[in-house]
MARMI-907929 format. One record per residue (C-alpha): x, y, z; residue in one letter; residue number from 0. Coordinates in Angstrom, 3 decimals, m for minus. Layout:
residues N
<r x="X" y="Y" z="Z" aa="A" i="NUM"/>
...
This chain:
residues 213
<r x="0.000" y="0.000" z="0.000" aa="X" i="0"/>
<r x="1.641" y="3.372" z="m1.143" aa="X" i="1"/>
<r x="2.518" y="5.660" z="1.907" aa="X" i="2"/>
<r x="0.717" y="8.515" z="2.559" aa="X" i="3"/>
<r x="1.776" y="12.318" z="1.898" aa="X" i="4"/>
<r x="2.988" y="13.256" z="5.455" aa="X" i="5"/>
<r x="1.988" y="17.338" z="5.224" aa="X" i="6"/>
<r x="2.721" y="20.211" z="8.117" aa="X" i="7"/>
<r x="0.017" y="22.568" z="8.015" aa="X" i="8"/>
<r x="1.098" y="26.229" z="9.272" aa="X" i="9"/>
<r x="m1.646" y="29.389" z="9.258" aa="X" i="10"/>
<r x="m2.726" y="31.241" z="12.563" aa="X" i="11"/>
<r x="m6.204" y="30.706" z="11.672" aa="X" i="12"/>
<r x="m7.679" y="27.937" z="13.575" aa="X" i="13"/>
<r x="m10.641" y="27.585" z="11.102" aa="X" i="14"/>
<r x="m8.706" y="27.787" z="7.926" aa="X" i="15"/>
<r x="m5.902" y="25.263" z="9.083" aa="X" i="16"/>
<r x="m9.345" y="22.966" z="9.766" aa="X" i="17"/>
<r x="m10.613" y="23.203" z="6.717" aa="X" i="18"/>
<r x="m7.473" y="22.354" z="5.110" aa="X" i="19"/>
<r x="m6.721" y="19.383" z="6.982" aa="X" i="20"/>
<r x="m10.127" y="17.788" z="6.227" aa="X" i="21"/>
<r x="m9.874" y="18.579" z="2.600" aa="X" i="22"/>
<r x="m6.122" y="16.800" z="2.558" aa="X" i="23"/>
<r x="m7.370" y="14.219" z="4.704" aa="X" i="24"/>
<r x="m10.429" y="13.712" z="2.017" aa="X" i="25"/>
<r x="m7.813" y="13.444" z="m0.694" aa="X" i="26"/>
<r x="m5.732" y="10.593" z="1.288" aa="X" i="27"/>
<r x="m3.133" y="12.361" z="2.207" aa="X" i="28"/>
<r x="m1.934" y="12.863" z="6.194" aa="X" i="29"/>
<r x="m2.113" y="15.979" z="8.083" aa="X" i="30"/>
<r x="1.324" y="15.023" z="10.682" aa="X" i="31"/>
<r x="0.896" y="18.394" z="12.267" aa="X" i="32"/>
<r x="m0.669" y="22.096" z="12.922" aa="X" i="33"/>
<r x="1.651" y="24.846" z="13.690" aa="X" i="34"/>
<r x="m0.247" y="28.514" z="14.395" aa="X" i="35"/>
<r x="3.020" y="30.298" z="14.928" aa="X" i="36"/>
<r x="6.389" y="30.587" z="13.000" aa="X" i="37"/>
<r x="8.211" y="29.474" z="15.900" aa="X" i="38"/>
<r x="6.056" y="26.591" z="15.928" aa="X" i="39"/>
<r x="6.339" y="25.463" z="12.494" aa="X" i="40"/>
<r x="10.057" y="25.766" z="12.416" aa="X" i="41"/>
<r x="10.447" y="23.411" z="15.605" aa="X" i="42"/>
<r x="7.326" y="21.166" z="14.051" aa="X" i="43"/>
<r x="9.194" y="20.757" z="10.847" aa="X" i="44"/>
<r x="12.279" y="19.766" z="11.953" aa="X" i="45"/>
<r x="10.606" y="17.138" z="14.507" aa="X" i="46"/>
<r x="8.059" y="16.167" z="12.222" aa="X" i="47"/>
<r x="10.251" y="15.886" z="9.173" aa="X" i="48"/>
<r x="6.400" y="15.897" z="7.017" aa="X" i="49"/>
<r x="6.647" y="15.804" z="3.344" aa="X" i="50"/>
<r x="5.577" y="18.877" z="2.097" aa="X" i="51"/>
<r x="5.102" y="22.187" z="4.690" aa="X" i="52"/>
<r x="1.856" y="24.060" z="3.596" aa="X" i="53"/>
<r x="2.537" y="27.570" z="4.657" aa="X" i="54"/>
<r x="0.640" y="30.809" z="5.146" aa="X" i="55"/>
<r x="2.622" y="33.764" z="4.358" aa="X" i="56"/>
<r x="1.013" y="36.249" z="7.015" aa="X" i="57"/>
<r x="0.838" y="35.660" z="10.490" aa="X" i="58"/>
<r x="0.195" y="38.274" z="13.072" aa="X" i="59"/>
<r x="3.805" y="38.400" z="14.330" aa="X" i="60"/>
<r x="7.186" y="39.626" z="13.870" aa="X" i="61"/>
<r x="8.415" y="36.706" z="11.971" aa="X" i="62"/>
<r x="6.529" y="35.780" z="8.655" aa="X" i="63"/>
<r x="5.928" y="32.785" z="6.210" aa="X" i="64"/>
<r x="9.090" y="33.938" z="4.506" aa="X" i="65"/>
<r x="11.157" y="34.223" z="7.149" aa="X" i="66"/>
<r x="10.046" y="30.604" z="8.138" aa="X" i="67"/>
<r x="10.622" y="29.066" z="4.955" aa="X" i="68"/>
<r x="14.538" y="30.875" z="5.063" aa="X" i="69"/>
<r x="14.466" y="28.757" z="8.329" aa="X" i="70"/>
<r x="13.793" y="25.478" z="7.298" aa="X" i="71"/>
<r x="15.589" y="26.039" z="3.584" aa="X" i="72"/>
<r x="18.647" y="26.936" z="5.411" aa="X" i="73"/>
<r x="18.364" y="23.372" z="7.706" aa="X" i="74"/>
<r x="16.785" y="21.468" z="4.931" aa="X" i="75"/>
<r x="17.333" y="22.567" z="1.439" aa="X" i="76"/>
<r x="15.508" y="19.478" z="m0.087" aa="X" i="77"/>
<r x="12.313" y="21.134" z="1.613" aa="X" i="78"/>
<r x="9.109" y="21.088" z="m0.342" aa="X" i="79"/>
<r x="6.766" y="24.274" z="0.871" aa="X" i="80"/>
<r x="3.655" y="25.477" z="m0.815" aa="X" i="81"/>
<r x="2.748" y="28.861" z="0.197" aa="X" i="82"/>
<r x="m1.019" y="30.254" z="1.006" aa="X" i="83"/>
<r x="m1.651" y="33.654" z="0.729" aa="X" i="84"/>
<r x="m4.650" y="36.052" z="1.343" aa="X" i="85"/>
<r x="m3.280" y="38.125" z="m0.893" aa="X" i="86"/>
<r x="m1.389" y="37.924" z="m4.710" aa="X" i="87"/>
<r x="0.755" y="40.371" z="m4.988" aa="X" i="88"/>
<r x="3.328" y="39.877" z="m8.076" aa="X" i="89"/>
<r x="5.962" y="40.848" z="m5.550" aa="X" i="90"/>
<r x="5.074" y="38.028" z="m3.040" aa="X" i="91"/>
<r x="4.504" y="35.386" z="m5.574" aa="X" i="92"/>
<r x="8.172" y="36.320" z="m7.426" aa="X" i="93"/>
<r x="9.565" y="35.908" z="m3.506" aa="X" i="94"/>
<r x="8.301" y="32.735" z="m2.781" aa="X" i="95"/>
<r x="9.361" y="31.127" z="m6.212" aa="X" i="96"/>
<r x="12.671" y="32.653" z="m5.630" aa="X" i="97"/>
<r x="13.086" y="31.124" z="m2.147" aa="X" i="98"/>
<r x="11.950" y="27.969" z="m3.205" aa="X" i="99"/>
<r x="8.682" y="27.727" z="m2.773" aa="X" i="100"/>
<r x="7.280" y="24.908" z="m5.047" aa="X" i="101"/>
<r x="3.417" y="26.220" z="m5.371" aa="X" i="102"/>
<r x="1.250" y="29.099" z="m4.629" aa="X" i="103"/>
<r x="m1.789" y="29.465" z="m3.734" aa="X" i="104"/>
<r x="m4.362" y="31.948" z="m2.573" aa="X" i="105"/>
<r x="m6.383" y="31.210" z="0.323" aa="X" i="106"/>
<r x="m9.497" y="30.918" z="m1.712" aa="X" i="107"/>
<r x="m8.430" y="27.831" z="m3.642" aa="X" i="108"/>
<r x="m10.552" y="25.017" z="m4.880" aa="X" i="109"/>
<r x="m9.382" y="22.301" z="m2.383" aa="X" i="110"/>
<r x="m8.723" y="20.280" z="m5.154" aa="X" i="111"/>
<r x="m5.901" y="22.380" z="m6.525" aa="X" i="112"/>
<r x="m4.285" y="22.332" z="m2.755" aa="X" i="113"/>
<r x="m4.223" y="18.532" z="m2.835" aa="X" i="114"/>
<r x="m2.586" y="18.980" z="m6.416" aa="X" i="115"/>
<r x="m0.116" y="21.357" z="m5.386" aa="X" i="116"/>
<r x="0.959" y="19.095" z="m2.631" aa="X" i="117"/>
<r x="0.979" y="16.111" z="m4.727" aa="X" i="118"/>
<r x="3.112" y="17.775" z="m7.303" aa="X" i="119"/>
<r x="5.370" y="19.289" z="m4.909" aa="X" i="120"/>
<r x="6.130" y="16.244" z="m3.348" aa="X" i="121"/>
<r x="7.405" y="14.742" z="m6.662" aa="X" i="122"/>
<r x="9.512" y="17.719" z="m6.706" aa="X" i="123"/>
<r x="7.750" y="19.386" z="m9.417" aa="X" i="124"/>
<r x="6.418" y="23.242" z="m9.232" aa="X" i="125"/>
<r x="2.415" y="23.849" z="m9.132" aa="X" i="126"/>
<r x="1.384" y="27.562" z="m9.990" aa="X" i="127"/>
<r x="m2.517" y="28.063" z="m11.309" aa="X" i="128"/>
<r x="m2.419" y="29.655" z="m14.862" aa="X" i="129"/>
<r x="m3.226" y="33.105" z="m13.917" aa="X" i="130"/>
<r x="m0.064" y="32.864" z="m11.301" aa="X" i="131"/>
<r x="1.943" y="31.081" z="m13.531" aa="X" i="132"/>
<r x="1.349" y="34.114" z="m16.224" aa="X" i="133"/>
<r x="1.993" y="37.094" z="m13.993" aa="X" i="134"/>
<r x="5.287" y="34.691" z="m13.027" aa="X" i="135"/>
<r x="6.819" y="34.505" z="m16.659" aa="X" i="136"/>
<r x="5.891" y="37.822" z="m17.205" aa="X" i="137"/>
<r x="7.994" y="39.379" z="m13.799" aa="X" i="138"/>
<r x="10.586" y="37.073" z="m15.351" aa="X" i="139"/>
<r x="10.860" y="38.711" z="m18.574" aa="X" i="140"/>
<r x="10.082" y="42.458" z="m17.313" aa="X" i="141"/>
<r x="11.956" y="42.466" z="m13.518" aa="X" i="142"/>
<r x="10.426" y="44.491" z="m11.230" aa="X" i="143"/>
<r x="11.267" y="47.287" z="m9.125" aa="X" i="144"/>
<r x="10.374" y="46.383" z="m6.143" aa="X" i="145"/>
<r x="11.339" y="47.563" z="m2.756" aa="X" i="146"/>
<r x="12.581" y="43.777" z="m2.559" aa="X" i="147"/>
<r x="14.634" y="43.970" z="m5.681" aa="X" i="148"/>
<r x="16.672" y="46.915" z="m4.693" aa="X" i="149"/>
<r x="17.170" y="46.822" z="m0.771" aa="X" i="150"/>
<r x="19.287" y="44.779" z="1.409" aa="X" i="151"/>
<r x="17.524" y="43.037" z="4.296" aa="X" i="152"/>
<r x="18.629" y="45.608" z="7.150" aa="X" i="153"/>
<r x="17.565" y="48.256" z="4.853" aa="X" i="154"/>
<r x="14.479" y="46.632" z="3.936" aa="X" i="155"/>
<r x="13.520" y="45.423" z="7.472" aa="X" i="156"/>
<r x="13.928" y="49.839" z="7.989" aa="X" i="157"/>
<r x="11.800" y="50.781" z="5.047" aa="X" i="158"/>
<r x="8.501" y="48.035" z="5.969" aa="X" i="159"/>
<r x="8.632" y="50.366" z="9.365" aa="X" i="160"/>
<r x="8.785" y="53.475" z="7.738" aa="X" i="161"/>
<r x="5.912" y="52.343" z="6.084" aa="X" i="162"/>
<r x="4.098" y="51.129" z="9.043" aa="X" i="163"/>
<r x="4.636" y="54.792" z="10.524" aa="X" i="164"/>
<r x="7.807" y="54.414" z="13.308" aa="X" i="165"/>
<r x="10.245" y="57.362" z="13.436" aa="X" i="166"/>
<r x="13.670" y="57.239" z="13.376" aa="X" i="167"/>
<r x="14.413" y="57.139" z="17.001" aa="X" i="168"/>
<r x="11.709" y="54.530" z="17.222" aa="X" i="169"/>
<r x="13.674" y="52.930" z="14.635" aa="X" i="170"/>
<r x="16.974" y="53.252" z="15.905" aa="X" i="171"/>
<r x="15.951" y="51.918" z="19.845" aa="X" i="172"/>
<r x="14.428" y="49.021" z="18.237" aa="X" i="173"/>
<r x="17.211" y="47.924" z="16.256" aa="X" i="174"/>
<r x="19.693" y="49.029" z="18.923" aa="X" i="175"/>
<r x="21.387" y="51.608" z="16.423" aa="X" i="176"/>
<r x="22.213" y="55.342" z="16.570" aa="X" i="177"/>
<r x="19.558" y="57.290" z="15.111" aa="X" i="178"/>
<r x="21.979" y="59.021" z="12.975" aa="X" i="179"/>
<r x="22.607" y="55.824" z="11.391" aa="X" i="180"/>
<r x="18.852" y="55.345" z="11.086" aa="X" i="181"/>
<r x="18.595" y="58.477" z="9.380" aa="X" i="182"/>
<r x="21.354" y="57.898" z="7.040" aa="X" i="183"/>
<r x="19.717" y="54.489" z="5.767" aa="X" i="184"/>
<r x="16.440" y="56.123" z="5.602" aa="X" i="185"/>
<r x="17.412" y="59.189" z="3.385" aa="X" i="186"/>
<r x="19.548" y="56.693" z="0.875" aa="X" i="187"/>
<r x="16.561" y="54.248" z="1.013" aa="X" i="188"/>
<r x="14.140" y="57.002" z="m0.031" aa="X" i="189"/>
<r x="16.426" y="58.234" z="m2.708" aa="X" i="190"/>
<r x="16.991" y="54.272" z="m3.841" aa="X" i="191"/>
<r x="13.250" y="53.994" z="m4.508" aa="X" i="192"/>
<r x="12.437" y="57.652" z="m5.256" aa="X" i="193"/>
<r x="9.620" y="58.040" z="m2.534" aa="X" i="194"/>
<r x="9.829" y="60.488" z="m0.040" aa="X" i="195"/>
<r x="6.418" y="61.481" z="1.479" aa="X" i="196"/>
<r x="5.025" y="59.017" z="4.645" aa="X" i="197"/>
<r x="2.265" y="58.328" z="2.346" aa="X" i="198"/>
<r x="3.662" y="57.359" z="m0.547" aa="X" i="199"/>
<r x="6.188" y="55.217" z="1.427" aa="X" i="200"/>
<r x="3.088" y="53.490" z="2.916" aa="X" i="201"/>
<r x="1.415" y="52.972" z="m0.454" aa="X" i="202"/>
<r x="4.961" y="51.434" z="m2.015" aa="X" i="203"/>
<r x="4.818" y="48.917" z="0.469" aa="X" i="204"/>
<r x="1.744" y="48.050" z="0.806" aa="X" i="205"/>
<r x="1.822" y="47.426" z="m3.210" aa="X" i="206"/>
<r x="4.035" y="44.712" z="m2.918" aa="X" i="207"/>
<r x="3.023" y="43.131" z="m0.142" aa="X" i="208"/>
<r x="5.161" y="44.327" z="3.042" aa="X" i="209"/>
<r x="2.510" y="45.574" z="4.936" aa="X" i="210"/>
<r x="m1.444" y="45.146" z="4.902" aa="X" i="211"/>
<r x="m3.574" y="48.193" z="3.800" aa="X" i="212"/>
């Protein structure tokens, strides 16, 4: 009897990672474990050692469905993750292909395209819906300039809370910097990705995905 498709489910929405289960479960495959936080999935995954890691980009922390697939990339290269998303933003879909995600999905799925995702993944292939699959080829062939394109991490990580409204000596004391040196990466990030005004800085990144509206 062929073995089951051992899959880690991770979203911080109780009813959503339910749903899922059941409608993995209904396609024979094995839910080995539920992990609501980033933390969680990280130390599930690497006890659990599940086939493929279904993962929800957002959760309502610090850490996010990227920086948990870094995680278990960095421990476990041969790692098969699909990614869920709320949202479809070309600049998170390019992101998760890049990292190595091996599907993507919205959160609004037919079921039966989650099961084939998995499936697929696990054979070590890559399972993007048409519509994702276009916007994909086409961010391929055009590049994007995207706050993620252009910025390092630190300066990144310094732009998402400009967007989200901190100052610079909010910035500074939560990165443990000078504020000089806050204001320094600020003014050469705004000049990197010609936006200067709060607003506009808010409206970049919520465009591709950094922030919610």
């Amino acid at each position: 009897m062929e073995r089951k498709i051992r899959v880690l489910l991770a979203d911080d929405h109780p009813i959503v990672m339910t749903g899922f289960a059941m409608s993995l479960e209904s396609h024979g495959m094995e839910v080995a474990g539920q992990a609501r936080t980033p933390a969680d999935a990280i130390a599930q995954f690497g006890a659990l050692q599940p086939d493929v890691l279904v993962l929800d980009i957002r959760f309502g922390e610090e850490l996010t469905g990227l920086d948990v697939a870094k995680q278990v990339l960095a421990q476990a290269p041969a790692a098969k993750i699909v990614f869920l998303s709320q949202f479809d933003q070309d600049s998170l879909i390019k992101e998760t292909y890049r990292l190595g995600g091996r599907a993507f999905l919205t959160k609004d799925c037919d079921p039966a395209d989650l099961a084939a995702a998995v499936r697929r993944a696990h054979e070590g292939g890559l399972y993007f819906p048409p519509q994702i699959a276009e916007r994909l080829a086409q961010l391929s062939v055009q590049g994007e300039q995207s706050p993620q394109s252009q910025l390092d991490e630190r300066a990144l990580e310094i732009f998402t809370l400009m967007a989200e409204g901190w100052t610079n000596a909010e910035i500074a004391e939560k990165l443990d910097v000078s504020t000089k040196t806050i204001s320094n990466i600020s003014q050469a990030v705004k000049e990197k990705l010609g936006v200067h005004r709060p607003a506009l800085i808010t409206r970049l990144a919520v465009k591709h995905g950094l922030i919610e509206p």
